[in-house]
N, C-alpha and C positions, 0 to 999 in steps of 0.2 A: 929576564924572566917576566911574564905576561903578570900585573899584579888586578885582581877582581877589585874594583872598588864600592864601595855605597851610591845609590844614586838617591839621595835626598833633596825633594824642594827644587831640582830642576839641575843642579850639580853632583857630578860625579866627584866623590870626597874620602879622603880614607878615613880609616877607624878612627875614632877618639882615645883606643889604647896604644894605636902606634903600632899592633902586633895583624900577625899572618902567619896563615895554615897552608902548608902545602899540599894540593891535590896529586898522589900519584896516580900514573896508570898502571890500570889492576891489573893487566897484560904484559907488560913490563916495569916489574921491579925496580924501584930506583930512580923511573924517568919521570920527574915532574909535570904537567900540565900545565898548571900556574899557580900563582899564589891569591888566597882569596881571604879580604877582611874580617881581621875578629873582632866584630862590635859588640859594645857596652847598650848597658841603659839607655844610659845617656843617645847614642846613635837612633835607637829605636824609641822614643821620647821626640829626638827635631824631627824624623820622620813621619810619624804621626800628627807630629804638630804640622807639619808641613800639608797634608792631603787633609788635617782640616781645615786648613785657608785656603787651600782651592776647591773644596768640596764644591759653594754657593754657584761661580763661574762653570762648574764643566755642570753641576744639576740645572742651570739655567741656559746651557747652549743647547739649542735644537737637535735631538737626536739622531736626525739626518745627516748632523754634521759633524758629532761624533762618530756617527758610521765613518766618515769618510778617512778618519785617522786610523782606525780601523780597516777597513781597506787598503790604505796606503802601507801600514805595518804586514799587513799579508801579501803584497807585491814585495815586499822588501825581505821579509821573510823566505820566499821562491827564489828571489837573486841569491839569497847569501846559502842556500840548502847546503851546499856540499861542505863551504867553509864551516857554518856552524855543525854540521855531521859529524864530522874530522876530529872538532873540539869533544860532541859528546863521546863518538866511540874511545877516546883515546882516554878520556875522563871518568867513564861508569862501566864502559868494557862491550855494548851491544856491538853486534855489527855495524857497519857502515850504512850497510843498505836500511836497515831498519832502521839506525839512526836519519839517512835522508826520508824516510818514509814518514818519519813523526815530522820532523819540521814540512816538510808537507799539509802533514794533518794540519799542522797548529795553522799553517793560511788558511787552508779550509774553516777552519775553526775562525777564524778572524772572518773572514770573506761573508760567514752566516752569521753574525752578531754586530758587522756593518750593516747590514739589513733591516735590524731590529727596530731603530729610530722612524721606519715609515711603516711598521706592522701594528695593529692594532693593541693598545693597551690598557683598555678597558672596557665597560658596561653599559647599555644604557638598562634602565630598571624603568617600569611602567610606576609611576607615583600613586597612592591611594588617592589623592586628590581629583588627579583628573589635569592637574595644572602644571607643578611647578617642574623640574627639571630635574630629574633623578639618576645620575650616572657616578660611575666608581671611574679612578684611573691609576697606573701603577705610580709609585714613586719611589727614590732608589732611599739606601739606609742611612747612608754616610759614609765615613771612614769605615773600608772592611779587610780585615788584616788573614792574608791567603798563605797556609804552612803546609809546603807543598812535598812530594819524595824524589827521589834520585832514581829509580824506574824509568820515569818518562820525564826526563827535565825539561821538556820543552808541551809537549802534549797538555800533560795536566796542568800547569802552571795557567795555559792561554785557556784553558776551558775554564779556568775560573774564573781569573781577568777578562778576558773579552766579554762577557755579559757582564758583570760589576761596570766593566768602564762604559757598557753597550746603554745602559739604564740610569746613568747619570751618576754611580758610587767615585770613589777617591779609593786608590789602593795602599797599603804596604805589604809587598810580597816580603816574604823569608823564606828561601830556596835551599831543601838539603844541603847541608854542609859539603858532602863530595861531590856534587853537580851544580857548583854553585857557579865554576868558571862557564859553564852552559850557560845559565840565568842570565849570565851577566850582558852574552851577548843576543841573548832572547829581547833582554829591558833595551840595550841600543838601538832595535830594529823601533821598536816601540817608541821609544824618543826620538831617531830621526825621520820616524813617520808624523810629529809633528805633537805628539800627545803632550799637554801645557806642563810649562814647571808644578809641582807639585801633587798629581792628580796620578801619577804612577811612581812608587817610592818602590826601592830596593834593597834589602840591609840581610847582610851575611852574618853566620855564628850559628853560636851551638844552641838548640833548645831551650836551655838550663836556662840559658840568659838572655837571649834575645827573642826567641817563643814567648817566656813569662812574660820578658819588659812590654811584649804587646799587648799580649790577654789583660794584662794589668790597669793597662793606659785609660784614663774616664774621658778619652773621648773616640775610644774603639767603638765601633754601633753592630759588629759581627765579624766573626769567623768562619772560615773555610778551609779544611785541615781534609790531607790524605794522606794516611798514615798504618802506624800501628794500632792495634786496640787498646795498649795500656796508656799510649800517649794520648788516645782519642778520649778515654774515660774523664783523664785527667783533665783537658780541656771542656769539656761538657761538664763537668764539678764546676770549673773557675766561670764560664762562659755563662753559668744558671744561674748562678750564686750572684750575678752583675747583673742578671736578668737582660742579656742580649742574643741575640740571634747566634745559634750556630750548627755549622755542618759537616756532618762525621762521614768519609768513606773508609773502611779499613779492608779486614782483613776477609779471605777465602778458604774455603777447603772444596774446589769445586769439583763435582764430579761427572762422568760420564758411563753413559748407560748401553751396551753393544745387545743389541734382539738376534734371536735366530733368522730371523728374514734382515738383515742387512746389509749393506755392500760391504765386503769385509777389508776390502782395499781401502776403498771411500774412509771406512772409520779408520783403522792402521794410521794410515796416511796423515788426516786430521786428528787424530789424538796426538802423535807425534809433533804434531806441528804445532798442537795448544798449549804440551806440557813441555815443549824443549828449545822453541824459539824463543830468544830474550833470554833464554840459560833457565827458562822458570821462572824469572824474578818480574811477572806480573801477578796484579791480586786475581786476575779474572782467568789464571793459566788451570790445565787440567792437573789434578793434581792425585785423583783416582780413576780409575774406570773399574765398572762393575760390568763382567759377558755374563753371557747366562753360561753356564756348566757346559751344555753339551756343544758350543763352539770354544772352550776357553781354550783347549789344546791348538787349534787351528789359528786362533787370533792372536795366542801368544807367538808362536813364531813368524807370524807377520810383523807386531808391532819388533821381535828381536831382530828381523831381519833388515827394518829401516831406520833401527836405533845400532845395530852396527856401522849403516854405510855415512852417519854425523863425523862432521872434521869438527873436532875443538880446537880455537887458535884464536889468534890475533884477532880482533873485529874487523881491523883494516886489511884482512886479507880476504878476498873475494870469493876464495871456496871454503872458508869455514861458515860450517852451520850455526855456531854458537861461540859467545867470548867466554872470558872469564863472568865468575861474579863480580858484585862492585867492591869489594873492598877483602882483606884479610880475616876482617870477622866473620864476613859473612859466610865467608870459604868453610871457616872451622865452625858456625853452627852449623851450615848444610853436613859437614862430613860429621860432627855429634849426632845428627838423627840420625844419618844411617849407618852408625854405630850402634845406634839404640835400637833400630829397625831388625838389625841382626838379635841386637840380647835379647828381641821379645819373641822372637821364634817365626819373624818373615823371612820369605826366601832370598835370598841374590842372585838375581839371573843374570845380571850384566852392570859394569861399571862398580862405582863406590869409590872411585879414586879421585885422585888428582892428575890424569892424565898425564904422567910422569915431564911434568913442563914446570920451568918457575912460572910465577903470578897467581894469582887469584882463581885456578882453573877445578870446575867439578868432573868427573866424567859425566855422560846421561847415563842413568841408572835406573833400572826396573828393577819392582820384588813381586815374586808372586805369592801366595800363600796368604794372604792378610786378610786379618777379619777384623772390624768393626772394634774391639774393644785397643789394637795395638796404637800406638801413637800415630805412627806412622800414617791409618787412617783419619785421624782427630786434628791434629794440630799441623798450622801451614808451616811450610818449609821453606819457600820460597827458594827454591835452590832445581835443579835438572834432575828431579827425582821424582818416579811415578810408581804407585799402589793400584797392583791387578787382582779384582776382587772377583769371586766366582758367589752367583745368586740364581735359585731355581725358577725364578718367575719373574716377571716384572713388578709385581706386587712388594717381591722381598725386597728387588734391587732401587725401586723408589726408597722404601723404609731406610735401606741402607744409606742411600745418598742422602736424605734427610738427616741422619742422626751425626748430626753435627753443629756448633754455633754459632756457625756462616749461616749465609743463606744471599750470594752473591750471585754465582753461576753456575748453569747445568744444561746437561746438553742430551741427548738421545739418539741413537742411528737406530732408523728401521725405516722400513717400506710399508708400514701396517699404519691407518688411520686411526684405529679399533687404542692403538699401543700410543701412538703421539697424543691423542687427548688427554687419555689415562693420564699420560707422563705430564704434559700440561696441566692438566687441574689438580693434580694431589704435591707438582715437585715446591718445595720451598726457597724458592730462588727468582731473586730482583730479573736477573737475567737469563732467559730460557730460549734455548737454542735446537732444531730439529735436521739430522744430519749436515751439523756445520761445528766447528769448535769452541770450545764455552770463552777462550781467549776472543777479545776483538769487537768494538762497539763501535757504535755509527753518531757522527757526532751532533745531528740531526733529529737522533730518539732519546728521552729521557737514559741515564744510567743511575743504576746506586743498587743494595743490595738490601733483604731482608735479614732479621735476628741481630746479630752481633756485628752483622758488615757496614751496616748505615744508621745516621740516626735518622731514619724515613725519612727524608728526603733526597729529592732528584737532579742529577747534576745533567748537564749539556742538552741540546735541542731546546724547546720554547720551555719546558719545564725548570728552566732555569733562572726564568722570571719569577717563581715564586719563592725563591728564598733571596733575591737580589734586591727583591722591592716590598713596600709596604702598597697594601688596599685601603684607598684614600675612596670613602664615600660620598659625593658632593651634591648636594639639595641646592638649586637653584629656584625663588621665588620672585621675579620681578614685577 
């Protein structure tokens, strides 16, 4: 059995408690993945010691040439795609394809933050004097400790390491507890691309203990958490109170918005595919749609008629649309809400179940009937479950997508310019999208979300410079 270990200080090491968690796959009941380290304090303690003794050596090599380890991790990452695929879908339950699709991203993602070390990173400013030499330049934080989800174990992890390591920081990741056997072979590609002992650290475990023992540490210099909202709160209490840098993405209720003038295939189509690939279980997935009235009859049996033709199954099998969820809980809160979606008087048009299969499996499930005040519209699910909302204007159907405290992503179909601005300047949402799906970001443009989904600030593309670095003001007078 494959065992996850710690990569501290430049060695791969096990726990200090001697103990390990098994990861099962959520598709099949019973069959292990591997087993992955439960560290202490103590583990998370040498590891941060660790990436502060190599902080001075990787913020004094030329950025150039940090790209270049960087680079070589994203070659390395392309060779191994199908192997590390295999691990994630068998370990969090996505498909195959979309599991090879993210390790894809993440080279991409590597490939643009090897770049970084010859782009511009700083100011020059005209001096009052007339003389001396007035210019600002980035400088990175220090140690910055990245607590990552099991959604995208390889995606999100490298969008926020490859700019930390792109701008001279030191890492210690902490990778979801059930996608940590992923991580583990994420941090490999990473260290046999050359990255120096202690300037990318790895340490597995539960929140409770290994979360705290970082936030805790006085020689953390910042945080970068994707997560829940109550764990995000949490972190931003401990991360202020230390008075350090930190950064929150969470949670979604995102919606979409269907006009009388729109491709109604076009929307069907994309709605489907934002709120049920990946099973739901992204932050950025559709999670309502609001028609207007007088197509909802018409648009409802489109989206039933291509949420009938989804295969649930195995991820490793090639014509399912969708896997399980990631784990047992998550199964039984998805099937609590739409329990609760029932007691508060939305309708069931289709699904609700468990697709009568062992493992971790939802059906895709639409309600129609919902209005604004049921939970079902308010709170995320995170699970293959979509709210069809009927609105007489675009006026209300803005209002309605608004009233919620997300404000991540939102999306609109229509053919009208008059209707897309509208929707543009009044939606409240980080990410706004005009007939395309509110799921799916470009790793080249800023991401993060308004209200309750971010703490304002911006992850991936150049905008990922400003929370990686400090603005160092330099007066030169000779």
């Amino acid at each position: 059995m494959k065992r996850t270990l710690n990569y501290i200080g430049g060695d791969w090491c096990e726990p200090e408690s001697g103990e390990w968690t098994a990861n099962d796959n959520p598709a099949r009941p019973g069959e292990t993945v591997g087993l992955v380290a439960r560290s202490t304090e103590g583990d998370v303690k040498r590891a941060v010691d660790a990436a502060a003794e190599a902080f001075a050596s990787w913020r004094d090599l030329p950025g150039a040439k940090r790209g270049k380890v960087l680079d070589a991790a994203a070659r390395l990452l392309e060779e191994r795609a199908d192997a590390i695929a295999e691990i994630m879908t068998r370990e969090m339950g996505k498909t195959f394809a979309e599991a090879r699709g993210e390790v894809l991203r993440g080279s991409a993602i590597l490939k643009f933050y090897g770049g970084e070390g010859e782009r511009a990173n700083g100011d020059h400013i005209p001096p009052a004097d007339g003389k001396s030499l007035l210019y600002t330049r980035r400088i990175p934080l220090g140690v910055v400790g990245l607590i990552t989800p099991w959604n995208f174990p390889v995606a999100i992890p490298v969008w926020k390491l490859a700019p930390a390591l792109a701008y001279g920081n030191t890492v210690v990741l902490k990778p979801a507890g059930n996608a940590s056997v992923t991580a583990g072979l994420l941090v490999e590609a990473l260290v046999d691309a050359g990255v120096p002992a202690g300037v990318l650290n790895l340490v597995h475990g539960s929140g409770s203990v290994t979360g705290n023992a970082l936030l805790e540490h006085p020689r953390l210099a910042a945080v970068s958490f994707t997560g829940s909202n109550a764990v995000g709160k949490e972190i931003a209490l401990k991360a202020s109170s230390r008075g350090i840098k930190y950064q929150l993405e969470m949670g979604g209720k995102n919606a979409v918005i269907v006009m009388e003038d729109a491709d109604l295939d076009q929307a069907a189509e994309l709605v489907v595919s934002g709120s049920m690939k990946s099973t739901g279980q992204k932050c950025t997935a559709t999670s309502k749609v609001i028609v207007m009235r007088s197509i909802a009859g018409t648009f409802t049996e489109k989206l039933l008629e291509r949420l009938r033709r989804i295969r649930v199954g195995d991820g490793m099998d090639p014509e399912t649309y969708f896997g399980p969820v990631a784990t047992p809980s998550a199964q039984l809160s998805v099937l609590a809400h739409i329990r609760k979606a029932q007691d508060e008087g939305a309708k069931l048009l289709l699904g609700g179940g468990t697709a009568n299969r062992d493992g971790c499996f939802v059906e895709p499930t639409l309600f129609a009937g919902v209005t604004p005040a049921m939970s079902i519209a308010r709170e995320e699910i995170f699970g293959p479950v979509l709210a069809l909302m009927e609105a007489d204007s675009l006026e209300a159907a803005i209002s309605m997508a608004n009233d919620t405290e997300f404000g991540l992503s939102a999306a609109i179909f229509t053919n009208s310019l008059s209707n897309t601005m509208a929707f543009v300047s009044r939606i409240e949402a980080g990410m706004v999208k005009v007939n395309a799906e509110t799921a799916g970001v470009e790793y080249q443009a800023p991401f993060g979300g308004l209200k309750q989904s971010s703490s304002n600030s911006r992850e991936q593309g150049r905008a990922a410079m400003d929370f990686f670095t400090h603005i160092q003001t330099i007066s030169l007078s000779i």
